[in-house]
N, C-alpha and C positions, 0 to 999 in steps of 0.2 A: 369626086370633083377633080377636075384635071386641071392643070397647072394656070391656063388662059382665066379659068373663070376664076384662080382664088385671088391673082393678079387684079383682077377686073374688078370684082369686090373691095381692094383693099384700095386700089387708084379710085373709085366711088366714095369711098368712106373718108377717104384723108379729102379729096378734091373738095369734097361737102363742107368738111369741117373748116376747112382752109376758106373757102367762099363764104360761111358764114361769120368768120372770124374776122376776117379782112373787110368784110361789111360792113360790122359792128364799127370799127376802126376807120373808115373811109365816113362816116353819119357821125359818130362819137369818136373825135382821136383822143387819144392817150396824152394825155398834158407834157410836154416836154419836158422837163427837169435837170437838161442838163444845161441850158442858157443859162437857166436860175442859179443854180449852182453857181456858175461863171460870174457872176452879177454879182452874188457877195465874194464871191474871192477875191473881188477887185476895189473893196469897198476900205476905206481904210481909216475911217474918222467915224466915232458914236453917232453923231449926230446925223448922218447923212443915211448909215446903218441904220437909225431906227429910224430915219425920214421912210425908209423901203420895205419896212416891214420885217426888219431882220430883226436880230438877237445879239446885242454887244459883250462879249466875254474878253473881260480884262485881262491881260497879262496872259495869252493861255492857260489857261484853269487847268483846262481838259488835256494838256499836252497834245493837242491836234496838230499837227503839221503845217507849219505856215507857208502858202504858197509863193511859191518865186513869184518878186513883184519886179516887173518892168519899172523903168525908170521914167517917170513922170515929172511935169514942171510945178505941179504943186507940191506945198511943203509937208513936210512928214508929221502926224498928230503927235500931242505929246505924249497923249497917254497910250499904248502898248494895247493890243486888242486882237480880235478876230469879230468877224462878222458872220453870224451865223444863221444857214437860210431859217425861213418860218417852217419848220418842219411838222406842227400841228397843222398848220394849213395845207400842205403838202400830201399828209396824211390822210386829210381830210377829201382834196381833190381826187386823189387816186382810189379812195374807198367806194367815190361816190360814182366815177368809171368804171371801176370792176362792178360794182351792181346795176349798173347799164348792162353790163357784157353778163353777166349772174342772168338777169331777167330775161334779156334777146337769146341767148345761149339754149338755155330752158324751154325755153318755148320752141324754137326750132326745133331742138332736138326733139321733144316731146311728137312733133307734128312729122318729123322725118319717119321717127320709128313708126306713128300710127302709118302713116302714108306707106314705108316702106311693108308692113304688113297685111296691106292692104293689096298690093301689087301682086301679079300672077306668075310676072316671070321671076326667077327663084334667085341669079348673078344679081338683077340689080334691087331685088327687095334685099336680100341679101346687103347687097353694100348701104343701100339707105338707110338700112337701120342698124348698121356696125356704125353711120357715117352721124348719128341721130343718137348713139351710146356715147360718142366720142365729142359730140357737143352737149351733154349733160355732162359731162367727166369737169370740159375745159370749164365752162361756167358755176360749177361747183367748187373747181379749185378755185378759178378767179376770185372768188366769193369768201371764199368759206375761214379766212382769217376776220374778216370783218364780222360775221354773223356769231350771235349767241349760242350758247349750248342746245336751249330747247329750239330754236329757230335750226341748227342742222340736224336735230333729232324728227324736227315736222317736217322739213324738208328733205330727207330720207327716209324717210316714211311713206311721204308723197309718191315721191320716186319709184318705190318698191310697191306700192299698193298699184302704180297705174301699171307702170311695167309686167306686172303678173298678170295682170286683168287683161290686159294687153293679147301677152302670151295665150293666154288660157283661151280664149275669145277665139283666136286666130290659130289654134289646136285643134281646138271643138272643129271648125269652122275646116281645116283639110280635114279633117276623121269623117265629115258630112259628105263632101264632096268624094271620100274616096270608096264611101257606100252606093253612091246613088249610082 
């Protein structure tokens, strides 16, 4: 294979992944988190804190770093605090967007590699299906802190049983074509 086509392949593979990544993300974006953030750093009274859904820790407990406060015309609370964002809920959101991107990842990929196996010319199967590995990889890791033991064991399993079938299929399949 000469230098143009291993190029071509891998500019197919990433182009792929990147377009389906950025897909994901343009239909489902990514909850921002750093306004939120900003939101309680600037929050300075219990009560206004847990009006927003935050976490009132007295006195810093936790020795967190108290953020430089701008000078404000209201008056400073009595009691001593940190406001701290809802990080369950945080948790929560961002689990529930990585298994958007887990699900759409998966499938594409799934559908790239059939597709790209299924193609005659050899550079762009080639890259479809490097481009269709590298979107199971992304939506696997995206995923794979949130899911269970036996849930990455089925889902690696999954992976490898289609993939081989895959392969084998599309083996057979030039060993036929290179008899006849």
């Amino acid at each position: 294979m000469n230098i143009k086509k291993g190029l071509l392949i891998i500019a197919i593979a990433l182009i792929l992944a990147f377009f389906v990544g950025y897909g994901i993300e343009v239909f489902d974006p990514t909850p921002d988190y750093s306004n939120l953030y900003l939101k309680f750093q600037t929050i300075y009274a219990e009560e206004e804190c847990q009006a927003q859904g935050g976490a009132w820790i007295r006195d810093n407990v936790y020795n967190a770093p108290v953020p430089a406060r701008e000078e404000t015309l209201r008056p400073e609370p009595s009691a001593s605090g940190l406001c701290q964002a809802p990080y369950e809920k945080i948790k929560l959101e961002r689990s529930q967007h990585d298994k958007i991107v887990f699900i759409v990842a998966v499938i594409a990929g799934v559908i790239a590699v059939v597709v790209g196996l299924l193609l005659n010319k050899d550079t762009i199967s080639t890259g479809i299906v490097s481009g269709g590995v590298l979107l199971l990889l992304y939506g696997t890791i995206r995923y794979w802190r949130y899911a269970n033991n036996i849930l990455k064991f089925i889902l690696l399993g999954i992976t490898l049983a289609i993939l081989i079938w895959i392969a084998y299929k599309r083996l057979d399949q030039l060993k036929q074509e290179k008899t006849d």
